[in-house]
N, C-alpha and C positions, 0 to 999 in steps of 0.2 A: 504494500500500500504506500503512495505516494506521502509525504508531508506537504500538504497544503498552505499552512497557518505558521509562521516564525515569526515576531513580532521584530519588526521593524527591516524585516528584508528588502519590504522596496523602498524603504530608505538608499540601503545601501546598494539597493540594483541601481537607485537612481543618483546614483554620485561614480559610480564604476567605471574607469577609463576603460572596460574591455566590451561594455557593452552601448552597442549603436540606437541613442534615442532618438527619437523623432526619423524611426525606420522608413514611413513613408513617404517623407523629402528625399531620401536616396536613393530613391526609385532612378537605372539609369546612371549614378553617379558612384558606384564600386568602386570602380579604379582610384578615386578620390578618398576613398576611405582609408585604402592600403597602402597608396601611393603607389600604383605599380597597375599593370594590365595584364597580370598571373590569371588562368581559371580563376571562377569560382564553384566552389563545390558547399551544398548544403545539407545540414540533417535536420530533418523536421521532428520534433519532439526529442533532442537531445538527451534530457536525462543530467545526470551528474557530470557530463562532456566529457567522460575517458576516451570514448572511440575517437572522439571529435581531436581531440589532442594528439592521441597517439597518431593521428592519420597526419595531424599538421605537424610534427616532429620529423616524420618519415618524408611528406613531402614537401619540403620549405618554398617549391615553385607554386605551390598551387595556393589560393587564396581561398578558410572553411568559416562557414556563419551556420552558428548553430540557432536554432529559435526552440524555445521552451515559453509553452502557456503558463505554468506553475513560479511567482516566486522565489517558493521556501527551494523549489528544486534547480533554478537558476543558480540560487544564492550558494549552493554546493558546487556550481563551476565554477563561479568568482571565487570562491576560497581554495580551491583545488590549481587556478590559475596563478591564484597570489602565493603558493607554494613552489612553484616551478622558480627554479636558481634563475633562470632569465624567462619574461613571460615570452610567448608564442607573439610576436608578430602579424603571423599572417593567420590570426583567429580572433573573430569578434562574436559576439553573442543577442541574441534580440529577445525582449521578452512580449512577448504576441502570441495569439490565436493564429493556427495553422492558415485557417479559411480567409486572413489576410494575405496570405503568400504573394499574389497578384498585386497588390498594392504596394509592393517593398522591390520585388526584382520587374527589370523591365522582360520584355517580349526577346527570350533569347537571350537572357543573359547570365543563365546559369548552366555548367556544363556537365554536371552530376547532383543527382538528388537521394541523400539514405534516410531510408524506413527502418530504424532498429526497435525491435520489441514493442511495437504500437500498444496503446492501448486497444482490445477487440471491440470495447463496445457490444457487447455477447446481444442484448437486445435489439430485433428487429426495426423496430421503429426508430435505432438509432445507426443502422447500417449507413446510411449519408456522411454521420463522423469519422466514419474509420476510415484510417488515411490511406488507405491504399481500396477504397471505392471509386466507382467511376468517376463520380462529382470529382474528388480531388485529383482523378487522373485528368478532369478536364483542364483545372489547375495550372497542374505542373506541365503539360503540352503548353501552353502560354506561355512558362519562361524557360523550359528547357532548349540550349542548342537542337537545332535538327538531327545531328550526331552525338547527343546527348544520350544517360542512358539513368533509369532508375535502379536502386537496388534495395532490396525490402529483407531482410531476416525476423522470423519470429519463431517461439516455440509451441506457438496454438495454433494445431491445428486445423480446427474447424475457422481459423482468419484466415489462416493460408490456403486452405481450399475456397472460402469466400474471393481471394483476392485473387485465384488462379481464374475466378469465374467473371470477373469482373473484364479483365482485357479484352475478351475480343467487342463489348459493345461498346467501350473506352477507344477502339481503334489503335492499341498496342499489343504487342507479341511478343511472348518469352523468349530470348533469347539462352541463358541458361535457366536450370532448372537444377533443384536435389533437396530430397528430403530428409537426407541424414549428412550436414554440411560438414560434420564433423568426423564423418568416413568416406568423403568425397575428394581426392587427393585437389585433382583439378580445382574445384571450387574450393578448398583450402589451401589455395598458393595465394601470400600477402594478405590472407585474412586478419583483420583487426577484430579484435574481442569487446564487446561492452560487457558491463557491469553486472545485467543481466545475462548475455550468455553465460558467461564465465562460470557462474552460478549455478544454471538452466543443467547447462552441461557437465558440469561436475557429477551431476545428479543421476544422469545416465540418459538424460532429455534429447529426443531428436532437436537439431535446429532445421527448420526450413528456411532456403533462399531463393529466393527467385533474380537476375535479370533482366530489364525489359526493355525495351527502344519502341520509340510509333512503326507503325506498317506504313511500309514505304509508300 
């Protein structure tokens, strides 16, 4: 279960040199942010930003913005940031509702999008939030490159088979696919672990991944 409530977090979200206020003025103006014209790569619902870190460690050319709706659960990257002997550069953080997405990157301006551990949203009538439904494939087509590509992991099944069903009315196609990522040699070359897998799979939990790009 998430921490929602920390008293006085978006104080401190809102004094944070690492995170980008007044998101939807930058719509378009990335390069500005970083100072540089690197990719940008983003994970929607970040979490405590291990993956997010570990991937901007490993890749210092590419430029990662993480967005987290929660707070108290931002507030654990900004602390996890402010522990790092030198902070990451090319990592910034937004604190926003997903179904903003559109309003912050412009049309094609982002070159990778990660789905790690979503929340499912298990109930029907809330199938439209979950981030990997058509709604938000329609989304992320708006700002991903044309040769962009998304990539989703979770370890519930009944989302991943939701989200497997999703693509073709979405007008995207799996590219890879594997239900056990973690005895998938291929699909575990440069895999980065969250917080969650780590955890997940200790446990003896399948992870599901998918790849996806539009149909040409």
């Amino acid at each position: 279960m998430r921490l929602r409530n920390i008293s006085g977090s978006r104080e401190i979200i809102g004094k944070s040199e690492f995170v980008v206020h007044g998101a939807e003025g930058k719509k378009g103006n990335w390069p500005g942010i970083f100072g540089n014209n690197n990719p940008i790569h983003i994970e929607i619902g970040m979490g405590k930003g291990r993956f997010l870190m570990d991937m901007a460690k490993a890749h210092p050319d590419i430029n990662y913005v993480g967005i987290e709706k929660y707070s108290s659960v931002l507030l654990r990257a900004i602390q996890k940031m402010e522990k790092e002997r030198e902070p990451l550069p090319n990592v910034r953080f937004i604190r926003m509702d997903a179904e903003s997405v559109t309003d912050v990157f412009d049309r094609e301006e982002v070159g990778r999008i990660y789905l790690n551990f979503s929340d499912p949203w298990p109930k029907d009538r809330h199938a439209k939030r979950r981030l990997p439904s058509k709604e938000f494939l329609a989304r992320y087509d708006l700002i991903l490159q044309k040769d962009g590509h998304l990539e989703f992991k979770t370890d519930n099944a009944d989302l991943f088979r939701f989200a497997m069903g999703e693509l073709d009315a979405a007008g995207w196609r799996a590219k890879k696919v594997t239900y056990d990522l973690h005895n998938d040699a291929e699909m575990m070359e440069g895999n980065v672990m969250t917080e969650y897998e780590e955890r997940f799979s200790s446990k003896g939990n399948p992870i599901f991944k998918y790849v996806i790009e539009r149909e040409r």
